[in-house]
N, C-alpha and C positions, 0 to 999 in steps of 0.2 A: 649389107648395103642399107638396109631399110635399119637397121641400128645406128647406121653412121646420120644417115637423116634426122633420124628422131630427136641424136646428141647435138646435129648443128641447128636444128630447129630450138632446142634448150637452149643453146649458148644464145642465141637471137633474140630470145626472149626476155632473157637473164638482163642482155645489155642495156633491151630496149627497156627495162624496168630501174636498170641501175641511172639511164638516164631521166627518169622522169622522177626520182626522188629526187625531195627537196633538197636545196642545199645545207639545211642543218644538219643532213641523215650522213655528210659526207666531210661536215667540217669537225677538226677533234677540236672542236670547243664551245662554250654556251657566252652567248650575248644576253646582257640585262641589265637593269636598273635599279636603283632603290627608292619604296615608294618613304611617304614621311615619319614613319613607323621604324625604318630601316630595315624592311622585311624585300627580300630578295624578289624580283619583278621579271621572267624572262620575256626576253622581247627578241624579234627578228632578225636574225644576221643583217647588220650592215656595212660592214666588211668580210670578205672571203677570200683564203689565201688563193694566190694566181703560179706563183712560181720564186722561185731561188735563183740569186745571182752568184755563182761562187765563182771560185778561180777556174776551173775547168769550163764553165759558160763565157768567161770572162775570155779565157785562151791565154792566158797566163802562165810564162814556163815556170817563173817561182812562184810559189801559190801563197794567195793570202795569209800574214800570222799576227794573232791576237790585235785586230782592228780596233783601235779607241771612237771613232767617230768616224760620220758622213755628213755632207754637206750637198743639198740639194739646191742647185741654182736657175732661178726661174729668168729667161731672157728674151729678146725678138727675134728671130734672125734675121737674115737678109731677105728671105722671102714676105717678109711681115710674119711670120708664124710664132706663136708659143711655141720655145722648145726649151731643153734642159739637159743643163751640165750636173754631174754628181761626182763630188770629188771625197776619196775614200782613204784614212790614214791607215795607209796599212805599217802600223807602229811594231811590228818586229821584225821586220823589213828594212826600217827606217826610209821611206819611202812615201811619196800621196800619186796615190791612181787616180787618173782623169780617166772617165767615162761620159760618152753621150746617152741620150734619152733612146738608145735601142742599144745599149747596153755594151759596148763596142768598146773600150780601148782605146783612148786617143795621144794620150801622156801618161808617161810617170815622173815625179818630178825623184830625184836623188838630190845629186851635186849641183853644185853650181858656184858661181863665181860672185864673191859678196863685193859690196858696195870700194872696195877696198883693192880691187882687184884681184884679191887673193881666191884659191881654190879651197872652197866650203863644203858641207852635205848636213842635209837633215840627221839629227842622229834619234829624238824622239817625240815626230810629230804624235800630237793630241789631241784637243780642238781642233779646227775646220772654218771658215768661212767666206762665204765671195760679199763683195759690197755692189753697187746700184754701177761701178765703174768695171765691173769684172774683174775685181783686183782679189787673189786668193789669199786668207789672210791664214796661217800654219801654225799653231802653240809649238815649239821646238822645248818642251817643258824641261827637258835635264842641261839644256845648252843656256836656261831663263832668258828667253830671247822669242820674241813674233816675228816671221817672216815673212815677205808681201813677193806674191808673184803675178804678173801681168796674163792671164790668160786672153787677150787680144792680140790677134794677129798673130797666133805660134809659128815658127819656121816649122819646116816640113821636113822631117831628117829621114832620106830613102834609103839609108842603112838598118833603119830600125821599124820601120815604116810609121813613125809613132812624131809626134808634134813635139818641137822644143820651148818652152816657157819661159821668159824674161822674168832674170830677179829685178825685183825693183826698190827692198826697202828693209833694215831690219829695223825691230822694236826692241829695245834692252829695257833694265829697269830704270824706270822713271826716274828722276834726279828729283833729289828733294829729300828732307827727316820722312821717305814715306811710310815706311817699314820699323814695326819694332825688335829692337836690339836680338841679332841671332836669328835671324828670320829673310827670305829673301824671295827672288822675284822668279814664282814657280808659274806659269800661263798656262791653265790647261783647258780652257774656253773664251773666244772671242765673240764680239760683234759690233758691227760695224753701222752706224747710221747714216744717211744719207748727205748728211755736210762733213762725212767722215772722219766725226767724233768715233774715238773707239772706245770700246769698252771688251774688260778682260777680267775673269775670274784664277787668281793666283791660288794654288793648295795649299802656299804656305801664309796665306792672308785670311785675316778672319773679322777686318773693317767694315768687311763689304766688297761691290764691285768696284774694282779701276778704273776708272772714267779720266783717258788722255784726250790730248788735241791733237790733230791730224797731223804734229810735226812732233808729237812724242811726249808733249809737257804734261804732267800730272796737273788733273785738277779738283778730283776730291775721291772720296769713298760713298759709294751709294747704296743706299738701302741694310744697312747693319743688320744683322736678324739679331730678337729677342730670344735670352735663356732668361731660365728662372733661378735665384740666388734663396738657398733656404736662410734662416733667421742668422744661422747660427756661420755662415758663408758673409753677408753682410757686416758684419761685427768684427770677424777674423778681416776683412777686407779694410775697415778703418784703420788698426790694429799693423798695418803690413806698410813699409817704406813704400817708397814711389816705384822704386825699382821692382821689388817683389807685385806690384800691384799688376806693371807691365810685364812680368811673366806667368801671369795670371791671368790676364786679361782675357781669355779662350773662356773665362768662368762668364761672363758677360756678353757672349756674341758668340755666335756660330759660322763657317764659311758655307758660301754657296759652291754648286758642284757644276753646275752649267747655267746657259744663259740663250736668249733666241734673241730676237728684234722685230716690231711690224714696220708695216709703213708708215706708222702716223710716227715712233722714232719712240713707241712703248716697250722697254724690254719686260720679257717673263723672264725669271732667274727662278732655279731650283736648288734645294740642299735636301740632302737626305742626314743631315747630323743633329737633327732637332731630336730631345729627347722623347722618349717613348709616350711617358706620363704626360708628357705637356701635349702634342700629337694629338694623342687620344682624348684629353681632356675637350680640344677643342675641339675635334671632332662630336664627343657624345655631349658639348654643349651647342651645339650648331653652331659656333662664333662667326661672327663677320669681320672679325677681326686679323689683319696678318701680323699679327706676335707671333705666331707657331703655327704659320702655316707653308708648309714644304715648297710651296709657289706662289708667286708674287708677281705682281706686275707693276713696274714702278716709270713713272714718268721719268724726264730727263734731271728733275728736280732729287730725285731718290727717293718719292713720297710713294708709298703702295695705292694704287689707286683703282686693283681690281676690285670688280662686282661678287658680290657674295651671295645672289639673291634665291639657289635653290636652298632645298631641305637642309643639304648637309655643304660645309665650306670644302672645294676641290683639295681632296686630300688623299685620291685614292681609293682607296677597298674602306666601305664604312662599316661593316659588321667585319669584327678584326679576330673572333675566335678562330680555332684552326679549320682550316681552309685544305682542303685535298685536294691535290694534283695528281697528275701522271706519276710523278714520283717522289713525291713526301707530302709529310702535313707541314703547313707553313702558319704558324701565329704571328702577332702585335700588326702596328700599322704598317702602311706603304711605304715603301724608301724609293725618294722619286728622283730619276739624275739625270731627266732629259725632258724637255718642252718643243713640243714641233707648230707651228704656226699653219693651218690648214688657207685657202683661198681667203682674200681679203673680203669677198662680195657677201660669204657665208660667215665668217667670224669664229667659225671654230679652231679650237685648238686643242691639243693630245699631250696627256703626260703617260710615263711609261713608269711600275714597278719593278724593280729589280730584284724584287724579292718573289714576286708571284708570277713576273714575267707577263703584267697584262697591262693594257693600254686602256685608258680611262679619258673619253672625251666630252667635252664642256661647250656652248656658247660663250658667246660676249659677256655674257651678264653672269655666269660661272655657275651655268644649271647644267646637268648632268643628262647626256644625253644616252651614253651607252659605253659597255664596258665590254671588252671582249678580250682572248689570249687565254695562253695557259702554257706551263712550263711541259715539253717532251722536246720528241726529236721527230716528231711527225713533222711535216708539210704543214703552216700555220703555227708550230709551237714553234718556245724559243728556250735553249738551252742558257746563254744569260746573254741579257737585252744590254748593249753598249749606248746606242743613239736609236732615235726615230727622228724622220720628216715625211712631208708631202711630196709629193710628183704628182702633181694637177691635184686632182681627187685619189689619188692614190696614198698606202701609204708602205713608207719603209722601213724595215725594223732590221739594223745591225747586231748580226748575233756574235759574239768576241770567243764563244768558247767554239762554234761550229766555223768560224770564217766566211759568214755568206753575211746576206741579204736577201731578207723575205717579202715579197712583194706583196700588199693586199691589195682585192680590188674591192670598189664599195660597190652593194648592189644596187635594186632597183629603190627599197627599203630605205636608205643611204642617200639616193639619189634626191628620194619624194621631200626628205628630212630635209635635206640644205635647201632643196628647193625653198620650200617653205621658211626657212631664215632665212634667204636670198630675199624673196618675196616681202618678209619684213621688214630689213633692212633699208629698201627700199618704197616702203611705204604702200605697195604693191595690195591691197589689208584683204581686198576680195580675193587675190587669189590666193595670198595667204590662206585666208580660211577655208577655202577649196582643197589646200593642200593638207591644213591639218585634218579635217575631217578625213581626208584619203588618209591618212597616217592614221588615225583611230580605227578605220573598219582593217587595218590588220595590228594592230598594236592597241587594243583596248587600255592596256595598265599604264599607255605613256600620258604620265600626267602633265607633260609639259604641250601635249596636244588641247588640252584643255584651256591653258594660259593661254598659247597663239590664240584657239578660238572668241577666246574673253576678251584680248586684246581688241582684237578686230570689231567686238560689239561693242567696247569702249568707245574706237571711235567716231562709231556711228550714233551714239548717243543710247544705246539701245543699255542702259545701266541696269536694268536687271536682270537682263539676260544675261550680262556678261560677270554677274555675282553670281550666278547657278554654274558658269562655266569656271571659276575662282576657286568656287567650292569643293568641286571635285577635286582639282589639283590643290586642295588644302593650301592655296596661295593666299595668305594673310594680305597681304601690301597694297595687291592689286583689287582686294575685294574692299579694301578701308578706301582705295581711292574710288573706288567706282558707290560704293555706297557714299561717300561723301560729295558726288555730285548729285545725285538721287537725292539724297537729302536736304541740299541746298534747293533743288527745282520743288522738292514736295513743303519746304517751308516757305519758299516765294511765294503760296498761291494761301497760305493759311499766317504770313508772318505778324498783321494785325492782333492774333487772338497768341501771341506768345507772350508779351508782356503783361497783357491779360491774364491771362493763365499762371505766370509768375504772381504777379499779386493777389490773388484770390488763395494762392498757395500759402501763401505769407502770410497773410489774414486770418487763416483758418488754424494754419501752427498755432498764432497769437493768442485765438483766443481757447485754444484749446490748453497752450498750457498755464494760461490765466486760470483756469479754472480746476486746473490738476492744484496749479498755489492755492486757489480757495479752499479745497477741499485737504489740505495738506497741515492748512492751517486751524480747520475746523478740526486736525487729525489729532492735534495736538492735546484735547480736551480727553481725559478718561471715559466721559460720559456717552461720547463717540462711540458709536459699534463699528469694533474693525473689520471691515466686511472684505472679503478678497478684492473687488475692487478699489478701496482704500489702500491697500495693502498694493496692489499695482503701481498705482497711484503715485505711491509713498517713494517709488523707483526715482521719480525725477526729482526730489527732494533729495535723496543720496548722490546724485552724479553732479548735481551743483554744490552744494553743501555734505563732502564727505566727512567732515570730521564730527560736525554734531549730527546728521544720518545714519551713520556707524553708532555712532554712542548713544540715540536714542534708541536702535534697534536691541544692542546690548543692555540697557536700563532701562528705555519706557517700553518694552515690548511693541513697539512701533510695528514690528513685520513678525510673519511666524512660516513656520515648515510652509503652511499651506501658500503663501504669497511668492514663496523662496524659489518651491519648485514651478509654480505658475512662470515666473521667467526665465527660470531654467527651460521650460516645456516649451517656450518661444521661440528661445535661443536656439533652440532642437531642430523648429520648426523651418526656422531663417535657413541655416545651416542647410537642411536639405531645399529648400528651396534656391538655393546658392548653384547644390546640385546640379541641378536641374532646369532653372533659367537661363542661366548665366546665356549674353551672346556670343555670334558666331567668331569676334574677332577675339573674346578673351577665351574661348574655347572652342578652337577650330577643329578638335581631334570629338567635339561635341561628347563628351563623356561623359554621364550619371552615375550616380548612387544610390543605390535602394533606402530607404527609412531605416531601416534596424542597422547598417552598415553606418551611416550619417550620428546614427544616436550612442551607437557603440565610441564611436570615433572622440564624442564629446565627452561621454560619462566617466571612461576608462579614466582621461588624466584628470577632471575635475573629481573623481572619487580618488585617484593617487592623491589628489594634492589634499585634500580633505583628511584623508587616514594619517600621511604622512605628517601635515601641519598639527596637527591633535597628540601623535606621538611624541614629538618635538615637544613642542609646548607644553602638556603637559608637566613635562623633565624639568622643564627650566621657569615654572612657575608662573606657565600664563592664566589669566582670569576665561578667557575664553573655551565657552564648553564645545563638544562636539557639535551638538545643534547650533550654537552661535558663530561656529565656523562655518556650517552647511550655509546657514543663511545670508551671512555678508557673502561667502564666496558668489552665491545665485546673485542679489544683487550688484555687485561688483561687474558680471555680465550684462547688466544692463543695457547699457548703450550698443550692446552690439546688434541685436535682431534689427534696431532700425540701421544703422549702420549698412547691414547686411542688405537687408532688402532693397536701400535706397539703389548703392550699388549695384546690384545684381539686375535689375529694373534699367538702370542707367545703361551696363553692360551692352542692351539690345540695340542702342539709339547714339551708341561713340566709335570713332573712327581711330585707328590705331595709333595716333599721333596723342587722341587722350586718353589712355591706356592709364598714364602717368597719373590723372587728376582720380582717378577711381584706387588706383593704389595708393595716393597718398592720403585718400579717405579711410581705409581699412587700414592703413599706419596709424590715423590719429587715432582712430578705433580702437583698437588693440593697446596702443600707449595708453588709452585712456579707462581700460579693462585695466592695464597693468597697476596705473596708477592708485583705482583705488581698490585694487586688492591690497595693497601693501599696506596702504595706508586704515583698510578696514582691517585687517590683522594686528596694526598696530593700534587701533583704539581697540578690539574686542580683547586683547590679553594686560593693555595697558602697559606696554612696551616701551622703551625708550627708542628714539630711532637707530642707533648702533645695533641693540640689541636685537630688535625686528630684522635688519638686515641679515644679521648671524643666523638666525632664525627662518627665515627667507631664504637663502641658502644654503639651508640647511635640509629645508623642507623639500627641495629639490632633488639634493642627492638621496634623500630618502625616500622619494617617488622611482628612482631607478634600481635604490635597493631593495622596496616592495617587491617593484617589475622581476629581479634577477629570482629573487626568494622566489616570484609566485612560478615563475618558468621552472626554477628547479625543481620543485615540489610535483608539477604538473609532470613532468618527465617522469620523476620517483615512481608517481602512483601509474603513470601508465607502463613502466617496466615490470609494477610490482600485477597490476592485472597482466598482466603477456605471461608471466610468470607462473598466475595460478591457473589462468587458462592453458596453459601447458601440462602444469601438473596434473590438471582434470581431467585433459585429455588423454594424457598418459594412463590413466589409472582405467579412465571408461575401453584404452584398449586392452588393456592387460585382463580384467574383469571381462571381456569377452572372449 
């Protein structure tokens, strides 16, 4: 007795412990982020699975087989209430199950009787969707046909106990040259806008979307996706009659795989047939661009017009090595075949992986909120994902290999999240930032808590606080616009002393390098002692005058070792002070370099280019010695230390928008290093210019042939010490 106690006292305990664990300790899967690094971020469940709808929940005497899609419809009823229809194609069936918002059974559509009188049935519903009319619209994909059925006012059939549905419309292929030759009208995603334009993604169309009018008339293709054509694809393409070019045409354009719609009449389209390379490419250059981007959001126009503004463009899973699951390793990018539309007031919206089986959701603006899913057969996994949508704040994931429907619920986590975009949305900005701050004391790593907060001090005018809040979140855009009002209010109160400050600038260049010419032309004279600073000096006399600057340095001894490496050693200097100044908006990731790391970085290819130009040249009978190439190369550097520092200086005090005027300064910069290297190698070996080129050319491939020799070599000798340290060793054991 007193053992049975003990055992029900454990079980008690057990329970009361299994309840007060978290919910992560009991979900099979991890929620997270990626910060700007693309280093993996976990963060708080804000969805958790609730439960499974399958055929046996459903009461279903034939049970669900292999479901293409669901279709969540958000409506009023007669009571004024939010409530919701979910219509399910269960495609091996050939069949669409109506279900209400407690999960019940209300219809099945089969057969029915077409516009013609005649006796019809679904043979392979696809797509899914209701419009603003309640009108269900059916991809009938292998019949190439849409069909509309009136869910208003069903008869009530009490042999079946189940609701009969009015047909009301079919859709065939569009009339018109729409289609090219051998190709035809496959519907396997609809949707519908509210003036009851439709729009439908065919599998055998690769124009883009179908965009009809509400009585069936084609009126264009929207949104084409970009491929990439190698050199040698282009060429062969000019090359190909008209016909061959139209059965090719698949080289040029890729098809979408599904499609959603909001209210304002924006669809999201998805395709997972974008190549790998291109994908990833965008992905690891953070594009903001939709050439290659798996989802799209295109006005009614066909222009893509989503927001790109987090770290990385909505692509999915951004670190793409192999990835382990429940039950294999999964590599490359995401293949994305479904877009769900979350609550109009929060802006979020959900794409789903088919490959990893996880659901990846974004704001308005296409910032990354949280990622959660994972391929099993537990409770929350999903064996392969067909559709996802919303039901309120809920969300639903169609599993096609399991035949259900997995319900998630979001939590409190989830809840504080929309709040707080709710909040924005609305201009609401105080309590916004009430809400992200709640969202930081349990999610520290979410940096888009840091932007809401910035936001919100934007615009209260509070600009530097809301650039400390940017900072964190590594948000370039919004730290160039808030420091660019900052800047505007702190030059309003000093703008007098700007033009001032310009001219005295001006002034002082003037007469400085007035005086660099006097002393240049004093330089001129033998009699002159060339003192290192003559010899500095002498720098601005080459960068205007390179061709007799070069030739005096080669004949009048104009410059020597010691002037050479003095701006070399400048150049050195700049370079790390590049480092290490530079501002917050041209290096937001704020990265340094030590001095020896900066001066390696310089020396390595100006000593390649130096060995390499000298072996060269020599061969082919230049006048130029090793020293006289040391020396034009260092001055040929010239203009860059000021170059450098003016920019780097600049860097702290420009707003992202002139980004552009500081790159286009270290362009001229650099063009103008280039320029007169070339042209000092061409006066110190007395070159013709063909020749110089060849030579020039030449000197380069032999800076990479040095590189290859000196790696080899480095390897040899370290194989050959591993080698005798082995032998050594060996012999020290045996001798004991």
């Amino acid at each position: 007795m007193k053992f049975a106690k003990k055992l029900l006292a454990l079980a008690a305990s057990l329970l009361m412990l299994a309840g007060s664990m978290p919910v992560s300790a009991i979900t099979p899967y991890s929620t997270y982020t990626y910060d700007i690094d693309g280093s993996y971020m976990e963060s708080p469940h804000a969805y958790v699975p609730q439960t499974v709808i399958d055929s046996e929940s459903l009461g279903l005497l034939v049970p669900i087989s292999a479901p293409k899609d669901f279709f969540v419809h958000e409506y009023v009823n007669e009571a004024g209430e939010t409530d919701y229809t979910i219509c399910i194609s269960d495609t091996g069936n050939k069949r669409v199950i109506i279900v209400d918002s407690d999960f019940k059974v209300t219809g099945i559509i089969m057969d029915f009787e077409n516009e013609w009188g005649v006796p019809d049935q679904i043979t392979e519903p696809t797509g899914l969707f209701v419009d603003v009319r309640n009108h269900l619209y059916v991809c009938d994909t292998s019949n190439n046909r849409i069909l509309v059925f009136d869910l208003n006012n069903p008869e009530y059939d009490e042999e079946t106990g189940l609701f009969d549905y009015n047909f009301v419309k079919t859709y065939g292929e569009p009339e018109g040259d729409v289609f090219a030759e051998g190709t035809t009208f496959k519907p396997v995603a609809v949707a519908v806008d509210d003036s009851g334009r439709i729009y439908t993604v065919s599998s055998a169309s690769y124009q883009g979307i179908i965009a009809m009018t509400s009585d069936g008339v084609f009126q264009a293709f929207l949104g084409a996706q970009s491929n990439t054509l190698s050199a040698w694809e282009i060429i062969w393409r000019r090359l190909q009659t008209a016909e061959q070019r139209n059965k090719s045409a698949k080289n040029v354009s890729t098809e979408y795989n599904n499609l959603n719609i909001d209210s304002g009449g924006f669809i999201y389209a998805t395709t997972d047939a974008i190549s790998e390379s291109d994908q990833l490419q965008a992905i690891q250059s953070k594009s903001r661009s939709g050439d290659y981007a798996p989802v799209k959001m295109l006005n009614p126009s066909g222009q893509d017009v989503m927001m790109r503004t987090g770290f990385y463009p909505p692509s999915g899973e951004v670190t793409v090595q192999t990835y382990k699951t429940t039950v294999s390793d999964i590599t490359g990018p995401s293949k994305i075949i479904d877009v769900a539309l979350g609550p109009d007031d929060e802006g979020v919206w959900t794409i789903v992986d088919s490959v990893r089986q996880k659901f990846y959701t974004y704001d308005d603006e296409g910032r990354l909120l949280y990622i959660f899913g994972d391929k099993g057969d537990q409770l929350g996994n999903i064996q392969t994902i067909a559709a996802v949508d919303y039901l309120g704040t809920s969300i639903l994931a169609l599993d096609t290999t399991s035949n259900n429907i997995t319900v998630y619920k979001r939590t409190e986590y989830g809840d504080l999240l929309a709040q707080a975009l709710k909040n924005n949305k609305q201009r609401l900005y105080d309590e916004a930032q009430n809400d992200w701050t709640n969202i930081l004391q349990r999610n520290s790593n979410f940096d888009m808590s840091y932007v809401g907060i910035g936001q919100c001090y934007y615009r209260e005018g509070e600009w530097e606080k809301a650039m400390d809040m940017y900072k964190y979140a590594y948000d370039t855009e919004n730290y160039s616009d808030a420091y660019h009002e900052l800047r505007k209010e702190s030059l309003s109160k000093v703008i007098i002393l700007v033009p001032i400050a310009i001219i005295i600038i001006c002034i002082l260049l003037s007469i400085f390098l007035k005086y660099a010419a006097k002393k240049n032309a004093e330089g001129q004279s033998s009699s002159v002692k060339r003192t290192l600073w003559r010899e500095y000096l002498y720098g601005y006399y080459v960068i205007f005058h390179p061709f007799d600057g070069f030739w005096d340095i080669k004949h009048e001894k104009r410059a020597t070792v010691k002037g050479a490496s003095l701006i070399f050693g400048l150049t050195v200097i700049a370079f790390f002070y590049q480092s290490i100044g530079r501002g917050y908006i041209v290096n937001p990731e704020e990265n340094s370099s030590n001095f020896l790391l900066v001066a390696i970085s310089l020396i390595l290819p100006v000593g390649l280019w130096i060995i390499a130009n000298w072996c060269l040249t020599t061969l082919f009978d230049g006048e130029g010695s090793l020293k006289d190439i040391y020396i034009a190369t260092c001055y040929s550097l010239f203009p860059l230390p000021f170059f450098i520092i003016v920019t780097t200086f600049a860097s702290n005090f420009i707003t992202l928008d002139e980004v552009s005027v500081i790159n286009l300064m270290m362009g001229i910069a650099y063009f103008w290093v280039g320029f007169l290297l070339f042209f000092g190698m061409m006066t110190i070996h007395d070159y013709s210019l063909g020749k110089n080129v060849l030579t020039s050319l030449g000197s380069i491939v032999g800076m990479a042939f040095i590189m290859f020799i000196a790696v080899l070599f480095s390897s040899l000798i370290g194989k050959i010490i591993s080698f005798v340290f082995s032998v050594g060793l060996e012999l020290s054991y045996r001798m004991s």
